[in-house]
VEXKOL-633345 format. One line per field, with one value per residue: x, y, z of N, C-alpha, C, CB in turn. Coordinates in Angstrom, 2 decimals, always signed. Glycine has a CB too. Layout:
N
n.xx [X|...] .
n.yy [Y|...] .
n.zz [Z|...] .
ca.xx [X|...] .
ca.yy [Y|...] .
ca.zz [Z|...] .
c.xx [X|...] .
c.yy [Y|...] .
c.zz [Z|...] .
cb.xx [X|...] .
cb.yy [Y|...] .
cb.zz [Z|...] .
REM end
This chain:
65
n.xx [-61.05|-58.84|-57.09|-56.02|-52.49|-51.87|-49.77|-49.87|-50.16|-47.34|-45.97|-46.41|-45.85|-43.23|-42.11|-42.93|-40.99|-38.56|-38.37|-38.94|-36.66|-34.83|-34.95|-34.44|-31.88|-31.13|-32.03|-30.67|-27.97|-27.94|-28.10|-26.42|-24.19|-24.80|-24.53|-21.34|-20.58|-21.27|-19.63|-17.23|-17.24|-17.82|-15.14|-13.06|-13.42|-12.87|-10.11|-9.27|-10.30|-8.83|-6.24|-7.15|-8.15|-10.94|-13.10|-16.43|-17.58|-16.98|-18.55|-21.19|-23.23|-23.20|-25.07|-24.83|-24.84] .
n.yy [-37.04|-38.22|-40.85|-41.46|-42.61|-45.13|-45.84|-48.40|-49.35|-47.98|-49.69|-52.78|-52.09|-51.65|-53.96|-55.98|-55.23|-55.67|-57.88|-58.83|-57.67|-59.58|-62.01|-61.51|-61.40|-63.84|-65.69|-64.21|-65.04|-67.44|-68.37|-67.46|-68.51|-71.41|-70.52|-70.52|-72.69|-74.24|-73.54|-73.92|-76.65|-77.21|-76.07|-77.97|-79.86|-79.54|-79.33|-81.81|-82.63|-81.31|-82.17|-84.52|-85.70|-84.34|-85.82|-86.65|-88.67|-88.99|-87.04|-88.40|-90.55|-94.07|-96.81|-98.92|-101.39] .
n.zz [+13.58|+15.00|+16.35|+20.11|+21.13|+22.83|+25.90|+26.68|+23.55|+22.96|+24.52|+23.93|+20.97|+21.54|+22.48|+20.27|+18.00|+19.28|+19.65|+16.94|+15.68|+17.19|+15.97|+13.04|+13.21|+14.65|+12.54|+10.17|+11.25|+11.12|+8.57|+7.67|+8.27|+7.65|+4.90|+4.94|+5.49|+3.56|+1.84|+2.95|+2.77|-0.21|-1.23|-0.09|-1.51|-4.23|-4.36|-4.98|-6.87|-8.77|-9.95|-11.19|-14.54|-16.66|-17.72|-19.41|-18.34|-16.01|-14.52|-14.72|-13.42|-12.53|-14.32|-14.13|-11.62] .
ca.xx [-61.26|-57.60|-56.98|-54.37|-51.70|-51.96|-48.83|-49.88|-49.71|-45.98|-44.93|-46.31|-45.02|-41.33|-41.58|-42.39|-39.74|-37.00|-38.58|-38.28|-34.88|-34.09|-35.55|-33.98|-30.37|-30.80|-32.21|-29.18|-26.97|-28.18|-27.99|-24.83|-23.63|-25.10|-23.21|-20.26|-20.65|-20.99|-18.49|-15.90|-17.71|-17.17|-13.90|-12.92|-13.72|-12.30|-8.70|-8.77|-10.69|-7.55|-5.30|-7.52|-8.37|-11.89|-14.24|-17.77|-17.70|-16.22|-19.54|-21.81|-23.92|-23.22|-26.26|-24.74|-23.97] .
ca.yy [-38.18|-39.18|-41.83|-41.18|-43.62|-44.99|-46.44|-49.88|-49.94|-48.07|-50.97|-53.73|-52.29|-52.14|-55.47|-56.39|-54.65|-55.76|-59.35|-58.93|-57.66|-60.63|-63.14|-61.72|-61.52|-65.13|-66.08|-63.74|-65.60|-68.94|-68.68|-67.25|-69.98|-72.50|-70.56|-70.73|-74.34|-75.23|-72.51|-74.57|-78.19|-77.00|-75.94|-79.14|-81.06|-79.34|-79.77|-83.32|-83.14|-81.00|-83.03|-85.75|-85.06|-84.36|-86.43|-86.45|-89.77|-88.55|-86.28|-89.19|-91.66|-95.70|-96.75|-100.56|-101.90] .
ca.zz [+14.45|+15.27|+18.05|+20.59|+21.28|+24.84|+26.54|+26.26|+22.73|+22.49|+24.85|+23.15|+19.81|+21.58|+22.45|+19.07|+17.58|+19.66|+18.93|+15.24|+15.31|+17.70|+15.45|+12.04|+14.11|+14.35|+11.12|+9.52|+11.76|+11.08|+6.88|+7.17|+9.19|+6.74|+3.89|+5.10|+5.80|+2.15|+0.99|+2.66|+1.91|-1.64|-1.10|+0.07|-2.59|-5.43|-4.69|-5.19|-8.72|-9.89|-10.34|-12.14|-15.98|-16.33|-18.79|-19.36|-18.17|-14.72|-13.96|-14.72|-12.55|-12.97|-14.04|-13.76|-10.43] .
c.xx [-59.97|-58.00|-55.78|-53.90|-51.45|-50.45|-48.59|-49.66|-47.93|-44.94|-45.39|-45.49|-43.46|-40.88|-41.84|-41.30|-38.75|-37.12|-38.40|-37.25|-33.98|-34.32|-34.90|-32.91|-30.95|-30.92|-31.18|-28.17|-26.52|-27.91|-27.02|-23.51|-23.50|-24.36|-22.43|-19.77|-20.40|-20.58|-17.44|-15.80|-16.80|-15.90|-13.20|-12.41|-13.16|-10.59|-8.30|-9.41|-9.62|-6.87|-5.81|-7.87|-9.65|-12.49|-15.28|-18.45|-17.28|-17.55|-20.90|-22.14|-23.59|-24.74|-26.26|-24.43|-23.78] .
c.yy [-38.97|-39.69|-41.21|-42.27|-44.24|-45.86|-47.57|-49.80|-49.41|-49.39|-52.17|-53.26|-52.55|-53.34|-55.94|-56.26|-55.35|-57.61|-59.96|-58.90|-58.84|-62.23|-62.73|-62.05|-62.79|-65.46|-65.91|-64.80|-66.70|-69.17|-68.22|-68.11|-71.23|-71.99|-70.72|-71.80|-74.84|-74.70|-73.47|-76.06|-78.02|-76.61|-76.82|-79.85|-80.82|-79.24|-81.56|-83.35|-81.81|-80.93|-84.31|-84.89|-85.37|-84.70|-86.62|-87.50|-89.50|-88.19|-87.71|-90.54|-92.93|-96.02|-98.54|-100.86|-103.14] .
c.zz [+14.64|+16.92|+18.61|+21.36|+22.88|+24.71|+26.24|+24.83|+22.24|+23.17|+24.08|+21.55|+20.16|+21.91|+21.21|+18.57|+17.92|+19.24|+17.61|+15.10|+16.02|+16.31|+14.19|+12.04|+14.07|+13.15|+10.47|+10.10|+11.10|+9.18|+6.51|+7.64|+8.12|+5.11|+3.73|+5.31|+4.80|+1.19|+1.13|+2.45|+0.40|-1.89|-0.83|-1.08|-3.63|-5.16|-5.33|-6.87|-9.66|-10.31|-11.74|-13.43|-16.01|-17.53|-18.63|-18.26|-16.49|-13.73|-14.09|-13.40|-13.16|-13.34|-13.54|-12.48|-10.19] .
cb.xx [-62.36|-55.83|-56.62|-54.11|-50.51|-53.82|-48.96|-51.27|-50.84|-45.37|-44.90|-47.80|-45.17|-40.43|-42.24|-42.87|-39.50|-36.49|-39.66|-38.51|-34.11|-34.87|-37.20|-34.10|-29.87|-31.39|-33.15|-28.64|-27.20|-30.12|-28.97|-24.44|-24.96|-26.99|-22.78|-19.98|-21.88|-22.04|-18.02|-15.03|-19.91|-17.78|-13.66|-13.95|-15.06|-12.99|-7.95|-9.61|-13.21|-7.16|-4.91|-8.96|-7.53|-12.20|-14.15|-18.33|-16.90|-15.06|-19.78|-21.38|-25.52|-22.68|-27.24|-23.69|-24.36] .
cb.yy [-39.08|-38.19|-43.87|-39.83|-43.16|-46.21|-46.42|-50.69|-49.83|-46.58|-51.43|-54.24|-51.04|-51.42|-56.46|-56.09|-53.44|-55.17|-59.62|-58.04|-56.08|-60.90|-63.35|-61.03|-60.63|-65.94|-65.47|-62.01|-65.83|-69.41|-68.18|-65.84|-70.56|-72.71|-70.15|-70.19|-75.01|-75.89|-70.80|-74.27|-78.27|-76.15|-75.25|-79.57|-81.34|-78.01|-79.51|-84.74|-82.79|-80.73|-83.70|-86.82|-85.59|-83.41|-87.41|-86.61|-90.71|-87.05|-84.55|-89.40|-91.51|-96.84|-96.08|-101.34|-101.53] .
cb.zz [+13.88|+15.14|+17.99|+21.57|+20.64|+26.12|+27.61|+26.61|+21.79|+22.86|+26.52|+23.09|+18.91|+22.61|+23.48|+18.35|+18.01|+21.78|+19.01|+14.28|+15.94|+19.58|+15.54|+11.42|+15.81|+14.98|+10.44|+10.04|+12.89|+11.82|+5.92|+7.59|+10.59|+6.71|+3.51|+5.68|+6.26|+1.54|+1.70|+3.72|+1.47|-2.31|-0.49|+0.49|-2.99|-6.09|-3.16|-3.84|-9.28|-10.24|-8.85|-11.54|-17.29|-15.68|-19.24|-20.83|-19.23|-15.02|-15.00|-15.77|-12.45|-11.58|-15.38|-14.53|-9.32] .
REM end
């Protein structure tokens, strides 16, 4: 009792398909975008703390203001 595959459903599956692969292509895009964003955030920032001498007291929150 096999079914056989009509037309309509190989075109709707190729529009899925090409919809998925459009939609992970962004996604991929988009989180590699946002890595690289706070690759060089963080890159940034650490030239300036290496110069200073680093104490416990450095990494800490005020709690006085």
């Amino acid at each position: 009792m096999g079914t056989s595959l009509t037309p309509e459903f190989w075109e709707r599956f190729a529009v899925l398909l090409v919809v998925a692969i459009g939609v992970t292509c962004v996604l991929t895009a988009s989180f590699d975008a946002l890595a690289v964003r706070l690759l060089r955030r963080r890159v940034r920032r650490q030239p300036e703390q290496v110069g200073a001498a680093s104490t416990v007291a450095d990494h800490r929150a005020s709690v006085h203001t």
